[in-house]
N, C-alpha and C positions, 0 to 999 in steps of 0.2 A: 504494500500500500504506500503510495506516495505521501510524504510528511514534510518536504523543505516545501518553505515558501518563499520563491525567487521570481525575476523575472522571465517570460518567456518567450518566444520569438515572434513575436507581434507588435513590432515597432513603434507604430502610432497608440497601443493598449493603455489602459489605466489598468494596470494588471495585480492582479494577489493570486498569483499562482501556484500548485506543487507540480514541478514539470521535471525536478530533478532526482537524483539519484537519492539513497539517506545521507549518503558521505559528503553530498553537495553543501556548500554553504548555504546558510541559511538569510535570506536576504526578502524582503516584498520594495519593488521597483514603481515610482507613480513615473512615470513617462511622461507625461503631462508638464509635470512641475518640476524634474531635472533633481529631483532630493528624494536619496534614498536613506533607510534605515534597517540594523538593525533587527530580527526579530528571533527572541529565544523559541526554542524547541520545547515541543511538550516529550515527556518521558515514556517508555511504555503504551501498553493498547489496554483495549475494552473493548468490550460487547455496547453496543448502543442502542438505543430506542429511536422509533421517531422521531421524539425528541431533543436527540442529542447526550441526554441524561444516562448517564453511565449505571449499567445493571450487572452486580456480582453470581445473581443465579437465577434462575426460573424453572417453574412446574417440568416444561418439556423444552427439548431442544426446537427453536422459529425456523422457519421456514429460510433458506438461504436467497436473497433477492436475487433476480434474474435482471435479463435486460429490459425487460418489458416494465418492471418496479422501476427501474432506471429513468426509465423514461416519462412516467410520470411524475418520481420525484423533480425531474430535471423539468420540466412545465411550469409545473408549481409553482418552486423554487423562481424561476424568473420570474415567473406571472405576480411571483410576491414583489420581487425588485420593483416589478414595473408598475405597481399600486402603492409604491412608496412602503411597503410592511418591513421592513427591513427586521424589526426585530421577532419577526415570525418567519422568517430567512432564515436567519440568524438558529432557531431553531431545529434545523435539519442539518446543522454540521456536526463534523464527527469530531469526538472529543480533542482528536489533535488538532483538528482545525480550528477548534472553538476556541483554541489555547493563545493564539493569535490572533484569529478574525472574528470579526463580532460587528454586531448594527452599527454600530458608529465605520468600521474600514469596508464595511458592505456599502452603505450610503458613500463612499467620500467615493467607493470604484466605480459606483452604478454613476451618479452625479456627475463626475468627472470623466468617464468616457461620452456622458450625453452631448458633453458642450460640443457649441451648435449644430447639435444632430436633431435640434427637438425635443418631440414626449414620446412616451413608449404608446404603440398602437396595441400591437399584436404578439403573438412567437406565435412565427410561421413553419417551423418544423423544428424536430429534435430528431438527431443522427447520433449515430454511432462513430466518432473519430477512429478508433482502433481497438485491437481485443483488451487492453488494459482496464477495462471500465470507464473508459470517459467518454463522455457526449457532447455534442458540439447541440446550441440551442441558438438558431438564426430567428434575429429580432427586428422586427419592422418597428423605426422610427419615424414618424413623422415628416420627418428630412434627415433621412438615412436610411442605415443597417448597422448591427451589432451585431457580432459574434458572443457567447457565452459560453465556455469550455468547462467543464465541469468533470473530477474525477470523484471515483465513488467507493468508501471503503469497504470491508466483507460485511458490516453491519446493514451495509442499506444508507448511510448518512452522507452526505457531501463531505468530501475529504480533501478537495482543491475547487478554486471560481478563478478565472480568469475571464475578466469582463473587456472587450476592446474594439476595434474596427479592426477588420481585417483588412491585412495588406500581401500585397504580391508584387516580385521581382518583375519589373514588364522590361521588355526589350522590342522596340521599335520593329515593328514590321517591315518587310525588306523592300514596300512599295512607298517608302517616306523616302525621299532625295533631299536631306537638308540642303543640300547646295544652291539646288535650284528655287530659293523661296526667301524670303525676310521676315522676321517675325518681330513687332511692334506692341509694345504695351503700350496701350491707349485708356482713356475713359469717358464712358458709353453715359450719357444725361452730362449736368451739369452741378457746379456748386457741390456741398458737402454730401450730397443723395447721390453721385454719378458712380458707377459702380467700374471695377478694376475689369479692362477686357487685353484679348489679346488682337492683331490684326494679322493674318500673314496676307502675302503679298509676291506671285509670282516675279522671279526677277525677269527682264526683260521690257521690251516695248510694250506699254500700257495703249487703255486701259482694259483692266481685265472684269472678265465677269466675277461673280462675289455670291457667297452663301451665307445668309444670316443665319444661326443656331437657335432652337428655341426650346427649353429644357425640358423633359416629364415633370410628373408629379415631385413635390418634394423640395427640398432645399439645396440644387445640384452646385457645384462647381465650375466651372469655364468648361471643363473637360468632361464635363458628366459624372463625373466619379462619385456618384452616391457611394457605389462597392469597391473592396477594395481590389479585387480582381482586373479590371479593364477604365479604360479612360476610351469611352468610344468619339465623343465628341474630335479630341487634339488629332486621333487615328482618321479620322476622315477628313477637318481641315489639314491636316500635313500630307495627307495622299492626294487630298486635293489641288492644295498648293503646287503639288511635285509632275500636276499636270495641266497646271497656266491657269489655277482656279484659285480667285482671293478667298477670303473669307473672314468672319466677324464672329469671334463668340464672346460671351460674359459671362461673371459668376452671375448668379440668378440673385434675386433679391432677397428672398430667403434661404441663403444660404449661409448668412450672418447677421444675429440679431443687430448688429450696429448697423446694418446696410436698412434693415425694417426704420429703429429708431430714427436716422436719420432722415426720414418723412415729417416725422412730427404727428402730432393731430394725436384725435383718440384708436389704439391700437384695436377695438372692436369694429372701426370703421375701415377693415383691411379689405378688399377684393383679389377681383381678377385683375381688374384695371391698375393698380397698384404692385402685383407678384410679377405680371408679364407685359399688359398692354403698352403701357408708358414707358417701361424698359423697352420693348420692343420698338415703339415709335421713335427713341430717342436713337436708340442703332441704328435705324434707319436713315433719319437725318446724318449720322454722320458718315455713313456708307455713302450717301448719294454727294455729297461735296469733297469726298477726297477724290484730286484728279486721279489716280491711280487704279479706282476701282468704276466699272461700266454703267453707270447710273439707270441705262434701260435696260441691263441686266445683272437684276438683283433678285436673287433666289431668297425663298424664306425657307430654314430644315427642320420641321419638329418630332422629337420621339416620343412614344409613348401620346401622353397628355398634350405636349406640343404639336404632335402630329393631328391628335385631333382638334388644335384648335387653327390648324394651317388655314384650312376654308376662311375663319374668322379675321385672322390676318389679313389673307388676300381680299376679303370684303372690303377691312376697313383700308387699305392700301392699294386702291387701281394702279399705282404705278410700278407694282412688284412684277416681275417679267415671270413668275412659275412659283409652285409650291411642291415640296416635298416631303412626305410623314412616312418614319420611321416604326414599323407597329406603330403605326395610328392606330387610336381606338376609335372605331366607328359606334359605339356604343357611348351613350352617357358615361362621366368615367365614374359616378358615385356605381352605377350599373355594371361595375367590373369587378368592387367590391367581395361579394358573394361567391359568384362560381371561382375565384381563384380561390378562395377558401378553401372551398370545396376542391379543388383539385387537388390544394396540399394536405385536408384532412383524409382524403381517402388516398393517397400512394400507398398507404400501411393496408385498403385492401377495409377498413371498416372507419365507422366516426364513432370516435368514442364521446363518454358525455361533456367532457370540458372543451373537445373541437364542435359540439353540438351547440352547447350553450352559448360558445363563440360568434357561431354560425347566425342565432338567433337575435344577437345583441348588434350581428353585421347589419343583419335586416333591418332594423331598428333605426342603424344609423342611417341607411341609406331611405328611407319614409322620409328620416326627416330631411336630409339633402335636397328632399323632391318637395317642401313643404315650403309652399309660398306663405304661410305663417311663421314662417322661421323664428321661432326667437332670436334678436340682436344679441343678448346676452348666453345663447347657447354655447357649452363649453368647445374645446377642439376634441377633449376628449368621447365625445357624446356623436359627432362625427367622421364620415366616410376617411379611414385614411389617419384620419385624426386633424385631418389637416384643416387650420381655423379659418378664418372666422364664419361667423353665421350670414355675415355679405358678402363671402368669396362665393357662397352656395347659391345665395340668391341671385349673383350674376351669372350664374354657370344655367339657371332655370329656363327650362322652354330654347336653347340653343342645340339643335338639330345639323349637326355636323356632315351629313349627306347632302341631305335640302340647299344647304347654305354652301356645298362644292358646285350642287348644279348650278347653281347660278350664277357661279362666278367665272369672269373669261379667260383667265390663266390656264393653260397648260397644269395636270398635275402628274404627278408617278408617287406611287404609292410601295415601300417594300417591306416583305413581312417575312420574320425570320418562320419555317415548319417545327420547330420547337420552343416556341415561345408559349408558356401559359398564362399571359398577363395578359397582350392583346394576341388574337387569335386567329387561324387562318379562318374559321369555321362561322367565329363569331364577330368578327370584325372584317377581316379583309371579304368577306365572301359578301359581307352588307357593300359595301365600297365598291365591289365591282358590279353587283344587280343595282344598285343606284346610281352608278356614272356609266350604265350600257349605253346609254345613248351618245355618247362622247366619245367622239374619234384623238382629243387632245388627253386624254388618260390612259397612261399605262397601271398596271399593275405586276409585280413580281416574285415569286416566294423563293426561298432557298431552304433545303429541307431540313439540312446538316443545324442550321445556325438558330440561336436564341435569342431573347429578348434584347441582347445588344450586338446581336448580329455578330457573336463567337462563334466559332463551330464547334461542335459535339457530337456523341455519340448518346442514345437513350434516353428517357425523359428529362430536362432541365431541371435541377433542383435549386434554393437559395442557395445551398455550398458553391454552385458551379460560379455566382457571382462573387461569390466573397474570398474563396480558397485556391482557384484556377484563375493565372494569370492569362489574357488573352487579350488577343487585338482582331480588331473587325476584320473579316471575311476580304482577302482582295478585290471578290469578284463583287462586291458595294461597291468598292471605290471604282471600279471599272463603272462599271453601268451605271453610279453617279453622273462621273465623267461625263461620260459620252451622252447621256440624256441630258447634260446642259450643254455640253456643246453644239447638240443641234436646235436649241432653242434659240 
């Protein structure tokens, strides 16, 4: 049974882990804050309870936990983190664990890996890492992902936590040519609200055409990197770049509470129009005045939630020359909610009652998303995603993302990874092509290998594939990016 509590190889982690040997030193690492300490060893073993509380005998010898006890403890156990319980956490460690961690270094890891990732929504699956007993518990924030590593001693009790983002080694795909490109930090609005972007810019005679970025759900980074596995955004402007194609991304507005604050005003009054519209307006403007880049061809790119709101864009912007959505959701996105649930509670083959109960509290949230009584003062937690406020929902009501493609006169292409179970070929791309039949100027394209960010793989997609495999977009996107702006 693992007893040191060290750091472990999760770089960016707010970590309290046992990853090492017993001979290892004994050490818990806050990564975060660059101060470490210290931490003695508890002595000897026990038998434990539930509770943690150490039992010298009993009637008959307990039942020995399996991986299936595993795995609900490991549920739990987060679902308690993520309700703030900390000290009923706190209760399912194993005596040696208890000897060192406890409510108070449980809140300061949960807490401190949150920062700007959000509030905890959901736990989207618990996996088995390796035969040792530990389980990896992948966690939907807000604006993010967390990983939670968990090992487990022969009693049944949590014996190591390691709470963090997962990060992976990436190595630039062999279709980026830095040589032929420039890359420009710029800022995208104005004044103390303009947010940190990058610009690349083929080298050569100008002006080039240009792709604006437009994030999913969530509080992404310039590069997309909610996960730690892939940066699909920087992979597609650099492959773009490396084939005479500018391009424009930013970090999202939510993807640092100081970028919200510095709005001002009352924080319940947040929308659409404030997460993406006016960010997007304001890149706009500045794409169209730099001589550099082709002002009558200016592409918009969104994935996910950005892809479905491409149509919306090109409404409010006739002068955009194309739209392009990445797994767009052709569905309402509070209407995505649900069945992904459902597709991560049933891989195991059944729903048990805590992915039921989940299931039934998703439902919930999504009535109200749809509820033109929205209370203003509704929590984020009480909605779809988690994501706040009660007038981002209300701006998102009655917008009909097919309807609002027909009618608009841009060229679009639409591409969808066959292993994607967020957005779907089945339930979103299949809506997008029976709704834009009538349009000679829409392609559509799937890839069958590739997943939600357009990685490739093999068998169903899981949350580990984004957070613990490093990867970078599919060549053949940036191909048939390419070449479909080129002939626009």
């Amino acid at each position: 049974m693992p007893r040191v509590l060290r750091a472990c190889a999760l770089p960016t982690a707010l970590a309290l882990a046992a990853c090492g040997s017993p001979e290892s030193t004994s050490r818990a690492t806050r990564t975060g804050s660059g101060a470490s300490a210290s931490i003695p060893l508890a002595s000897g073993s026990a038998a434990t309870t539930g509770s943690g509380a150490t039992s010298s005998s009993a009637p008959s010898p307990p039942a020995v936990p399996g991986p299936a006890d595993h795995l609900v403890v490991a549920r739990a156990f987060v679902e308690q983190l993520g309700r703030g319980d900390f000290t009923g956490a706190a209760t399912r460690l194993a005596p040696e664990a208890a000897v060192t961690l406890g409510a108070a270094e449980l809140q300061a890891a949960w807490t401190g890996a949150l920062a700007n990732k959000g509030t905890f929504v959901l736990v989207e699956s618990v996996e088995p890492s390796t035969a040792d007993e530990r389980f990896v518990v992948h966690v939907q924030l807000s604006a993010g992902h967390l990983e939670v590593r968990l090992g487990f001693a022969p009693g049944g009790d949590v014996a190591s936590v390691h709470v963090g983002l997962a990060t992976a080694s990436l190595t630039a795909p062999a279709y980026i040519e830095p040589a032929k490109f420039t890359a420009e930090e710029v800022k995208v609005g104005r004044g103390p609200s303009a947010l940190p972007g990058t610009l690349l810019v083929p080298k050569g005679k100008g002006p080039f055409p240009a792709v604006l970025f437009v994030h999913g759900a969530g509080g992404a980074d310039r590069d997309d990197a909610t996960r730690g596995g892939s940066r699909p955004f920087r992979d597609l402007a650099e492959g773009l770049a490396s084939r005479g194609i500018a391009s424009l991304r930013w970090d999202k507005r939510t993807h640092d509470p100081a970028f919200v604050a510095a709005l001002g005003g009352d924080p319940l009054d947040f929308g659409l129009k404030e997460e993406v519209l006016d960010d997007f307006a304001a890149a706009l403007e500045l794409a169209t005045g730099m001589a550099s880049l082709d002002s009558k061809r200016l592409f918009v790119l969104g994935h996910g939630e950005g892809g479905w709101l491409v149509p919306r864009l090109l409404e409010r912007h006739p002068a955009l020359a194309g739209g392009i959505g990445l797994a767009a959701f052709a569905r309402h996105l509070a209407d995505t909610l649900v069945p992904e649930l459902e597709h991560l509670a049933k891989r195991d083959g059944a729903v048990d009652a805590a992915e039921q109960s989940r299931l039934e509290a998703a439902a919930l949230e999504v009535a109200r998303a749809h509820d033109p009584k929205l209370p203003r003062d509704t929590t984020a937690a009480a909605l779809p995603f988690g994501l706040c406020c009660a007038r981002y929902w209300l701006d998102l009501q009655g917008y009909d993302a097919v309807a609002t493609a027909k009618a608009v006169p841009q060229p679009l292409l639409f591409l969808q990874g066959g292993r994607d179970y967020r957005a779907t070929e089945t339930a979103d791309l299949a809506r997008w092509r029976a709704g834009l039949a009538a349009r000679r100027d829409v392609e559509l394209r799937s890839y069958p290998t590739l997943n939600h960010v357009f990685v490739a793989g093999q068998g169903p997609a899981t949350p580990a594939e984004y957070d613990e495999r490093a990867g970078s977009v599919a060549p053949a996107v940036v191909t048939d990016l390419a070449t479909w702006i080129a002939k626009r």
